[in-house]
Backbone bond lengths (Angstrom), bond angles and torsions (degrees), N, CA, C in turn:
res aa  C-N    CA-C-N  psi(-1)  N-CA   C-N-CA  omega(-1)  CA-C   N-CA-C  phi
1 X - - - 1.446 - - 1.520 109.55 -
2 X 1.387 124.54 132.20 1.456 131.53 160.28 1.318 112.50 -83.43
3 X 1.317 95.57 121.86 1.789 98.04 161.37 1.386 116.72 -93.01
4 X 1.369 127.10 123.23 1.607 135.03 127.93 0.926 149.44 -65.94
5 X 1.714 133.46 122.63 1.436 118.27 -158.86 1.779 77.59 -133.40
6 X 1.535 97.29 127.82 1.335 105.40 167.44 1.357 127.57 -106.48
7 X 1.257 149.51 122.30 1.268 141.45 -159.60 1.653 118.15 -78.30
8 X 1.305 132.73 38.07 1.263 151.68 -173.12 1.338 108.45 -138.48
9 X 1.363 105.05 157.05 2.123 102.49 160.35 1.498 88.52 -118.95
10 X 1.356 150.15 18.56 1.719 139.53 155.59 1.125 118.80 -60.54
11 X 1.603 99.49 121.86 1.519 111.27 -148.72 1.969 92.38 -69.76
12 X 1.484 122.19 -18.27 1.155 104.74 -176.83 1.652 106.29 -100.44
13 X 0.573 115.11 -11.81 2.036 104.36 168.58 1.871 97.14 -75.58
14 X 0.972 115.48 -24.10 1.773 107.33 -169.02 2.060 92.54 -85.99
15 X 1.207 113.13 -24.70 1.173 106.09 -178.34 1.519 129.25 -104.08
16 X 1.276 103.79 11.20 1.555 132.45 -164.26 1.920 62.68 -111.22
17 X 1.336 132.56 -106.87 1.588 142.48 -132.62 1.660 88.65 -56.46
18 X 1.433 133.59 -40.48 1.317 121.72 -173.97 1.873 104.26 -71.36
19 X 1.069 133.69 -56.14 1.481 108.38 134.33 1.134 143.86 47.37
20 X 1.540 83.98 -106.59 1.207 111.36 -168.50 1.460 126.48 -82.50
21 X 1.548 113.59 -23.46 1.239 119.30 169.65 1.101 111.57 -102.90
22 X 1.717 110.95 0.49 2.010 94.49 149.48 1.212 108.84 -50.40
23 X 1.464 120.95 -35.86 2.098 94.03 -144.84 1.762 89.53 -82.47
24 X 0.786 142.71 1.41 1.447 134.29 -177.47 1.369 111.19 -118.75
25 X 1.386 131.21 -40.88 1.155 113.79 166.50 1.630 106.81 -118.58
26 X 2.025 108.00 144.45 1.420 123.73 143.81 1.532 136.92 -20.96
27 X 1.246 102.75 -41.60 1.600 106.39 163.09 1.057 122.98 -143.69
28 X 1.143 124.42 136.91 1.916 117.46 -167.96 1.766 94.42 -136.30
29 X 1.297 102.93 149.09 1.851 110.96 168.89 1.475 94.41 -121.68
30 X 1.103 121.98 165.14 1.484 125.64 166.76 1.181 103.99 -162.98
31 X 1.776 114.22 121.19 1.144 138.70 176.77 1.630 121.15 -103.56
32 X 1.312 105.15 138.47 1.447 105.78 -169.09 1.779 102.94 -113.44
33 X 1.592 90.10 144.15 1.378 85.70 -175.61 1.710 113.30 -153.51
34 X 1.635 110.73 103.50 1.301 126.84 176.18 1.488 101.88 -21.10
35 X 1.093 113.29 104.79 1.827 134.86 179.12 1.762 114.93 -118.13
36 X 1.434 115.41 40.28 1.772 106.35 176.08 1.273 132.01 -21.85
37 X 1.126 112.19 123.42 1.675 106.51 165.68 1.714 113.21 -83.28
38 X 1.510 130.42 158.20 1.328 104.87 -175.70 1.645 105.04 -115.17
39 X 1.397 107.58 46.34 1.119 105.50 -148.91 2.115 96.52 -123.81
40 X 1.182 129.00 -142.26 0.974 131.99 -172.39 1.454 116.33 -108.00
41 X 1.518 154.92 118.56 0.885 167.22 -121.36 1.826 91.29 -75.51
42 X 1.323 124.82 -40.84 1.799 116.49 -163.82 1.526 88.91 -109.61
43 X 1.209 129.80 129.28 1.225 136.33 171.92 1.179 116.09 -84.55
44 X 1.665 142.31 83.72 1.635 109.25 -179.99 1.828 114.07 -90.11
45 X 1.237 86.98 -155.97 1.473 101.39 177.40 1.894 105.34 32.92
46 X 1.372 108.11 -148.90 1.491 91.00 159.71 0.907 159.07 -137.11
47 X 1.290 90.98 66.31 1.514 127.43 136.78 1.655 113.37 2.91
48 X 1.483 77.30 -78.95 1.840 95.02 -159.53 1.907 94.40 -79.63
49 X 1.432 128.31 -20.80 1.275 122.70 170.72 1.328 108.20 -44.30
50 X 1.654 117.53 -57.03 1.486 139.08 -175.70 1.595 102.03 -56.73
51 X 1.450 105.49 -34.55 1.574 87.33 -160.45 1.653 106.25 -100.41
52 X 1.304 126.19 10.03 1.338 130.42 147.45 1.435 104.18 -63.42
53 X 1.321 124.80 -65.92 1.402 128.97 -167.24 1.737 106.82 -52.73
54 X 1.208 90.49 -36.37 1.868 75.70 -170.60 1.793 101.45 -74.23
55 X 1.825 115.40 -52.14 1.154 100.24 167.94 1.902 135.84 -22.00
56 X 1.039 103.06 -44.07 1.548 114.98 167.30 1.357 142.20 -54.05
57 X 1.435 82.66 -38.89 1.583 93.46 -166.69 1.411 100.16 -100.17
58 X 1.480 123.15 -24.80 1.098 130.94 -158.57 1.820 98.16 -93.73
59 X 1.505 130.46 -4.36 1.359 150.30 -170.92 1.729 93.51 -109.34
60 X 1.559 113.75 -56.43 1.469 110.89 157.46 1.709 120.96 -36.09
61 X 0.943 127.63 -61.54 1.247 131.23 175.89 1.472 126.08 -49.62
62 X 1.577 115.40 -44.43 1.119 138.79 171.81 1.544 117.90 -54.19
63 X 1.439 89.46 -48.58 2.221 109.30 -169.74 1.923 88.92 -76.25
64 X 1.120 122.30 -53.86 1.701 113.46 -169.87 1.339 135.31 -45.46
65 X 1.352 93.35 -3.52 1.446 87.34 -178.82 1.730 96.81 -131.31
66 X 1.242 134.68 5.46 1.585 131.58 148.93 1.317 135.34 -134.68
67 X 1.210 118.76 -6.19 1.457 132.62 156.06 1.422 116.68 -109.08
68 X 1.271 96.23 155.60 1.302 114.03 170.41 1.791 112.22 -99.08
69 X 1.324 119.80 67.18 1.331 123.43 164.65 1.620 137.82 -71.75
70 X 0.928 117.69 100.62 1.628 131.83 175.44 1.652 105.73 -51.89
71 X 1.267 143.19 -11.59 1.476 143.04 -171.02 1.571 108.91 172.64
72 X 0.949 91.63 113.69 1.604 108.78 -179.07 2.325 85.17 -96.71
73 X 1.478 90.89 155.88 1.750 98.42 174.06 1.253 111.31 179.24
74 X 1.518 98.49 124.12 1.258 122.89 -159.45 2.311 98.02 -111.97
75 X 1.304 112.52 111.80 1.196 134.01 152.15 1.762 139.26 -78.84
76 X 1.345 95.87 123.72 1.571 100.27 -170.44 1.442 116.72 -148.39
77 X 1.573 128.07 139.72 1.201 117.20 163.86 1.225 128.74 -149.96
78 X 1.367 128.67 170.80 1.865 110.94 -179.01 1.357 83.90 -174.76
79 X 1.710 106.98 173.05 1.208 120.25 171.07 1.790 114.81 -56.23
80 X 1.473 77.79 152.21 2.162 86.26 159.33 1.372 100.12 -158.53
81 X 1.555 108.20 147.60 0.913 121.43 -177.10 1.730 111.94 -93.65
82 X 1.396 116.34 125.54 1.684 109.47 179.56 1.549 104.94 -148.79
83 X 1.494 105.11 125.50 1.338 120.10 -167.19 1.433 107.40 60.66
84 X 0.975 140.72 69.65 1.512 148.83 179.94 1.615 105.71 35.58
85 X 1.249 137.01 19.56 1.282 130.12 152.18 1.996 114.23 -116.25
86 X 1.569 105.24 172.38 1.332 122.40 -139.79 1.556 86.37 -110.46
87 X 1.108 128.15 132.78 1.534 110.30 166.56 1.885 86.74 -155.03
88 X 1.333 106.25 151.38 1.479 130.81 170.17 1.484 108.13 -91.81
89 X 1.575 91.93 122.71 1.213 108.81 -160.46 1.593 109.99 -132.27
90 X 1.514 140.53 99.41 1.420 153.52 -171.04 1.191 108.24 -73.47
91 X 1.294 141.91 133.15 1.536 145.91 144.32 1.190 121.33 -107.11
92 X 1.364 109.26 133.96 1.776 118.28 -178.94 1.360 109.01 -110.80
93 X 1.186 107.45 113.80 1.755 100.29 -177.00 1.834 100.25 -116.03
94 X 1.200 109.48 142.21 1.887 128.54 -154.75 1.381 87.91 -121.39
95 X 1.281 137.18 141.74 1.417 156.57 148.99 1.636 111.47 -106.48
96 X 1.225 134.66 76.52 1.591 128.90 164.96 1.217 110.56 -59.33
97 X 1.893 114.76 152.97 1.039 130.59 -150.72 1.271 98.31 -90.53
98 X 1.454 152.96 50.90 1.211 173.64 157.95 1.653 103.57 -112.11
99 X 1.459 85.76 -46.04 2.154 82.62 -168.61 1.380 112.65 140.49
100 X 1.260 96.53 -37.94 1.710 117.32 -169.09 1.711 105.85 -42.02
101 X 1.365 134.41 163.14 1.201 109.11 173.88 2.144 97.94 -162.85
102 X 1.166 71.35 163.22 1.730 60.49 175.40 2.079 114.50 -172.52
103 X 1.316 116.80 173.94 1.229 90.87 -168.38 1.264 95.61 -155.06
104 X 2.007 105.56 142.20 1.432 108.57 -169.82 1.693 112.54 -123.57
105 X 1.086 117.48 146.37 1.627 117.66 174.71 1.434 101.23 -78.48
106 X 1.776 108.79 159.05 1.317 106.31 167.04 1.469 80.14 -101.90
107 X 1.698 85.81 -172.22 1.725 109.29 168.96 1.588 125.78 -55.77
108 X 1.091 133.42 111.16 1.433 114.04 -147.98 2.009 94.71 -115.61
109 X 1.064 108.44 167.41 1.560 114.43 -157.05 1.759 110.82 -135.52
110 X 1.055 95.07 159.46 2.120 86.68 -170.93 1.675 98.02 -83.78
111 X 1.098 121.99 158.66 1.628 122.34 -178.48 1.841 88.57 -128.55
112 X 1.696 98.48 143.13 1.306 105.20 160.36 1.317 132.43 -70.36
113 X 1.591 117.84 133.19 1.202 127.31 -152.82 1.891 82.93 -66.89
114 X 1.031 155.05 -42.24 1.235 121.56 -173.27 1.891 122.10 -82.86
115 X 1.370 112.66 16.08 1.225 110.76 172.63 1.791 93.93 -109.29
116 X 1.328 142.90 -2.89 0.618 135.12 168.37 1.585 128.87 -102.72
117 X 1.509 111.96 1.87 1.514 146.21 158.48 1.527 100.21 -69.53
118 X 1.240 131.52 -62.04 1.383 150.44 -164.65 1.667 105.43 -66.34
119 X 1.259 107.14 -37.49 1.352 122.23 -174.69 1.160 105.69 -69.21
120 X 1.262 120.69 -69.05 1.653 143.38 168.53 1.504 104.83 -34.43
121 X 1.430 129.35 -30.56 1.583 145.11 178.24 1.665 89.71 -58.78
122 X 1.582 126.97 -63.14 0.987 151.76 -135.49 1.613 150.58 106.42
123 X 1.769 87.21 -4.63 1.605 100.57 174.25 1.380 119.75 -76.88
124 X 1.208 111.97 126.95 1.598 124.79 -174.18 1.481 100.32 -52.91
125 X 1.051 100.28 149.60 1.621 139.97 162.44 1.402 100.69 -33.53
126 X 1.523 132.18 -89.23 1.260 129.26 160.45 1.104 140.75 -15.84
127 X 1.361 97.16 -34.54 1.764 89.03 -168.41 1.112 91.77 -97.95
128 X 1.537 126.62 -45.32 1.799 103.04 171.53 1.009 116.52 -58.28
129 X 1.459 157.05 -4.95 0.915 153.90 151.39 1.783 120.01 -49.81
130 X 1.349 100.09 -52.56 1.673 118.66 163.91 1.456 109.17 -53.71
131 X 1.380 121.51 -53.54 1.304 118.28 -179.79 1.498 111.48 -66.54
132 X 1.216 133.72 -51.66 1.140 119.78 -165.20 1.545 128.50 -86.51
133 X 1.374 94.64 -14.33 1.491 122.06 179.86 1.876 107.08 -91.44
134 X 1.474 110.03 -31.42 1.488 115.62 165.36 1.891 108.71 70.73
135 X 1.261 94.76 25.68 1.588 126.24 145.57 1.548 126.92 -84.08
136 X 1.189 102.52 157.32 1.684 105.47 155.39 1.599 130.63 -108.27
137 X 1.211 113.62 13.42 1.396 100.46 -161.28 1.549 91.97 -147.28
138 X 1.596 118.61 70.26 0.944 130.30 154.67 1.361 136.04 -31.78
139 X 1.109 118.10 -42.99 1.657 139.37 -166.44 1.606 101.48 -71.32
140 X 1.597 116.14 -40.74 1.183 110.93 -163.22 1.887 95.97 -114.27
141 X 0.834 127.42 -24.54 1.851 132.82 169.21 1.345 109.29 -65.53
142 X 1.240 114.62 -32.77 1.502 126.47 -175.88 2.016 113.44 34.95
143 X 1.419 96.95 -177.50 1.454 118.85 -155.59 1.731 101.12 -87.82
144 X 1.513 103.77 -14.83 1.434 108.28 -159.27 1.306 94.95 -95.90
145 X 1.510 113.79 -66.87 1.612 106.94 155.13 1.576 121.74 -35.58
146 X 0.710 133.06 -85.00 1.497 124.12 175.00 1.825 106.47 -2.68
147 X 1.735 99.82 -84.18 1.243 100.58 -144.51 1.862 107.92 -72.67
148 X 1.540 98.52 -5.92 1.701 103.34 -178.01 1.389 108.41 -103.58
149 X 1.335 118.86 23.53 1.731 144.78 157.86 1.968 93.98 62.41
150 X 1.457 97.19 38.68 1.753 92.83 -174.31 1.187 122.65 102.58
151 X 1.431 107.31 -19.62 2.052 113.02 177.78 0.957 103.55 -53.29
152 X 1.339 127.69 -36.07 2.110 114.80 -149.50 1.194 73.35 -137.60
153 X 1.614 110.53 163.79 1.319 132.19 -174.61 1.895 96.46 -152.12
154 X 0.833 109.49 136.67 1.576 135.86 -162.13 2.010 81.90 -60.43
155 X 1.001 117.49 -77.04 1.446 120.35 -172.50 1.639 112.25 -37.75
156 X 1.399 119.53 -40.95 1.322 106.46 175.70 1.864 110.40 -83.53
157 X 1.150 96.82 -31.78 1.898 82.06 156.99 0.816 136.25 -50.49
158 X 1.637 123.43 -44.11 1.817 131.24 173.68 1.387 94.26 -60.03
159 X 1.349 130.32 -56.26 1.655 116.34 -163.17 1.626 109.16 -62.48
160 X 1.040 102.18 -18.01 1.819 102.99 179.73 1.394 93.86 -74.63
161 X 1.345 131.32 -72.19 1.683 131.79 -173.92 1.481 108.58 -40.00
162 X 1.710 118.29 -46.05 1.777 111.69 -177.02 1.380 94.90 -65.56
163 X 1.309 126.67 -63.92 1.515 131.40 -175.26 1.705 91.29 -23.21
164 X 1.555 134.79 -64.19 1.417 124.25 -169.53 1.184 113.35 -64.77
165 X 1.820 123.37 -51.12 1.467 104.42 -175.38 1.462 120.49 -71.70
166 X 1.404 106.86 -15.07 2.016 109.55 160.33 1.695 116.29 -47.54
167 X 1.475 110.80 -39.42 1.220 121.65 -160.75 2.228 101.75 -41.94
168 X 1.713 94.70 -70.68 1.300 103.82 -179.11 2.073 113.99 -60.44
169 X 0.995 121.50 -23.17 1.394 114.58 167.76 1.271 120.93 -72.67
170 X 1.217 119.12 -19.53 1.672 107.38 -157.58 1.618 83.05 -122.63
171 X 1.426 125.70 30.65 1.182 118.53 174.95 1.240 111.18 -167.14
172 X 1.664 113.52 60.45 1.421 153.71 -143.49 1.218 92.63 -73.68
173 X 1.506 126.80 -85.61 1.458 147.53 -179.89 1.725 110.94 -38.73
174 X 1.292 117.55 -20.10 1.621 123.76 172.67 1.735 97.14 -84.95
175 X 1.014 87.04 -72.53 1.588 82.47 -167.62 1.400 124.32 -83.46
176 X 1.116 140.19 -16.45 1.268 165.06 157.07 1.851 115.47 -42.71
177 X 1.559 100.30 -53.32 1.490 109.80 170.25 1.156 136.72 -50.65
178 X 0.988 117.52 162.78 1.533 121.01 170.60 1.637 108.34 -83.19
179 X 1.248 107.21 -51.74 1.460 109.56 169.70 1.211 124.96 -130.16
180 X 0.909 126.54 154.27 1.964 141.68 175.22 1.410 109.88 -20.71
181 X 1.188 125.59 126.20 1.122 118.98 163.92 1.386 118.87 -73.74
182 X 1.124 141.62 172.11 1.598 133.96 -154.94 1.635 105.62 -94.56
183 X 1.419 122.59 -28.14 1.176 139.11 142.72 0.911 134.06 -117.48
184 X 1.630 138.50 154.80 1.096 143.93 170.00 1.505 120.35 -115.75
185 X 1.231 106.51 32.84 1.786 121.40 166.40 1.183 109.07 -95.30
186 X 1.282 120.53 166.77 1.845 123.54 -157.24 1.657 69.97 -115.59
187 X 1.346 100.65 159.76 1.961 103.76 155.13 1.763 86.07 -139.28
């Protein structure tokens, strides 16, 4: 069995990483674990890069001394600005139980310059989401749903971002080395 300890209690980042380490491993647990940031509710720039990483490490710390966790992973996201436009942008950062660590973007999407005015105000993500969407439950309807009228769903985005920070763990001897391995075919 693999254990996961995710540094969130959002019921969709815990179900995006449970997921996600079905398709690779037979048995997966995934533990959630109230991880605060002390910082401001919209993360930009990176912000929210930092605040995956601390999620992690700070879930690392937690799991070492009573579980036996194989990947601690800490999730985060907020605007960034690139080439003078605004787009929402997720980071998944993975800690393997070696140490090793590494960190993947999901698919990231353009945000309207007036939800990102509002943001900059200080109103969370969610709740404009609630307001404009004329829901209550921002957190889990999310911004992605919203603006892709239901196409994309926030949970299969996170599994795309773990899918990246998996990339460098589960392919130790590539990236890990000092030099090339002589092939890079699996047998």
């Amino acid at each position: 069995m693999v254990t996961v300890a995710v540094g969130s209690t959002n019921d969709d980042k815990l179900e995006a990483m449970s997921q996600l380490f079905s398709e690779y491993f037979e048995e997966v647990n995934v533990n959630r674990f109230n991880i605060r940031l002390d910082t401001e509710d919209n993360l930009f720039h990176e912000k929210a890069f930092f605040g995956a990483e601390h999620r992690a490490k700070e879930v690392t710390k937690l799991t070492k001394r009573d579980l036996k966790t194989e990947f601690c992973v800490g999730i985060e996201g907020g605007p960034m600005k690139l080439f003078g436009r605004w787009f929402q942008v997720d980071y998944v950062y993975m800690i393997k139980e070696d140490r090793r660590s590494a960190f993947g973007i999901a698919p990231s999407f353009e945000l309207p310059q007036a939800i990102v005015e509002e943001m900059q105000k200080g109103t969370p993500l969610k709740n404009i989401v609630d307001r404009v969407s004329s829901t209550n439950n921002g957190s889990s309807f999310g911004v992605l749903n919203y603006l892709s009228e239901g196409r994309v769903n926030y949970v299969d985005q996170l599994i795309q971002g773990g899918r990246m920070a998996l990339v460098p763990l589960l392919n130790e001897k590539i990236f890990y080395s000092k030099t090339l391995p002589t092939t890079m075919l699996r047998t």
